[in-house]
N, C-alpha and C positions, 0 to 999 in steps of 0.2 A: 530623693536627691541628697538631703543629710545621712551618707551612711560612711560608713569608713570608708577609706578609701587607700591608704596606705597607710603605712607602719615604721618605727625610726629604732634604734637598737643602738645603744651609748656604750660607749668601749673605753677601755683606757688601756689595749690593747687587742686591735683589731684582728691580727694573725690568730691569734688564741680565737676567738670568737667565734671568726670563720669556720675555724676547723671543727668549735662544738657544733653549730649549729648545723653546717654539712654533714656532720657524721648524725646528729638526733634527727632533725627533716629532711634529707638530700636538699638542701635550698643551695642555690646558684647563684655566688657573687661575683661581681665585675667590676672593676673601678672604674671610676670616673674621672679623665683627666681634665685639666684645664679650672679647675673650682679653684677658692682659695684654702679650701682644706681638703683634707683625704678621705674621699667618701667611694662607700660600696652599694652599687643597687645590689638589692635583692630579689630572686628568682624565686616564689613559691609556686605550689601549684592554684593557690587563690590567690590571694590581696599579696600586692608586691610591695617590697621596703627598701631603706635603707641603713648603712650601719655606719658611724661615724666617731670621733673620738668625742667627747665632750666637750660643749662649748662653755660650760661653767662648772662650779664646784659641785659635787656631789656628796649629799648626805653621808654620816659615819654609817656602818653596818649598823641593821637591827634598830632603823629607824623609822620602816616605812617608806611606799613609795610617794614622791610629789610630782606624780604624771600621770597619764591612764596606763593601766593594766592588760595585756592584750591576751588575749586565751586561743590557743590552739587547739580546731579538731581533730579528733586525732582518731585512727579506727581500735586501737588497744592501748589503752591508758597505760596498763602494767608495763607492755615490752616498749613504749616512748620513755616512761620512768626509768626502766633500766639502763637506757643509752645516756640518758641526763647524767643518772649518778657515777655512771662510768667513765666519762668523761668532765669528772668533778664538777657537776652541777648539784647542790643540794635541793632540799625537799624544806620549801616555805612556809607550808600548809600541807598536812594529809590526806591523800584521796577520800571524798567524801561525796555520798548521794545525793543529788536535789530530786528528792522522790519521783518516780515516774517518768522522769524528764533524762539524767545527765550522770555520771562521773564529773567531779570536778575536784584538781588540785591545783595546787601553785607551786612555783620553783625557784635557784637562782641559778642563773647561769653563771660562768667564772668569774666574771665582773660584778656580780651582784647583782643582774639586770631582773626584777621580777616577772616572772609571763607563768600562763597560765595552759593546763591543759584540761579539755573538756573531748570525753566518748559518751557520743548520747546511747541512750539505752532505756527504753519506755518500762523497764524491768528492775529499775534502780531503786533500792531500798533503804 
């Protein structure tokens, strides 16, 4: 019963966001009328989210996150990397093995947002 269960995506420009994250995972957003702020669910093919502007101040760049960190699976680490930095997402952390287990690296999306990409791989060195 304690497992994730959804996911929340901080923006301080929602448009921009959308359009990364649709073009890196095809994810599906929808607004939400009627709230008192501007929110988008989120469409994945697993755990669904949402994306929102921020509701408080956010750390300077290259501060570290003060939130949980969310990792995507992904089936090709390399060709999800190329769509990130294409659509000017940087690279937070370099792809690196947890032996036997994973691919794992970290990113930011255009707002800074950190998340994570993991391709398991029992073959990882």
């Amino acid at each position: 019963m304690n497992q994730l269960c959804y996911f929340e995506i901080q923006s301080s420009n929602p448009a921009r966001e959308i359009s990364f994250y649709q073009y890196v995972f095809a994810w599906t957003f929808t607004e939400v009328k009627g709230l008192p702020i501007q929110y988008y669910q989120i469409e994945t093919q697993g755990i669904h989210g949402g994306l929102l502007e921020p509701p408080a101040a956010t750390p300077p760049t290259h501060c570290g996150t003060n939130a949980f960190t969310c990792s995507f699976e992904v089936e090709d680490f390399d060709q999800i990397a190329e769509r990130i930095l294409a659509q000017g997402g940087q690279i937070a952390m370099e792809k690196f093995a947890i032996a036997g287990q994973c691919w794992q690296g970290y990113f930011l999306d255009p707002d800074h947002n950190t998340f994570g990409l993991v391709q398991v791989d029992p073959n990882a060195q």
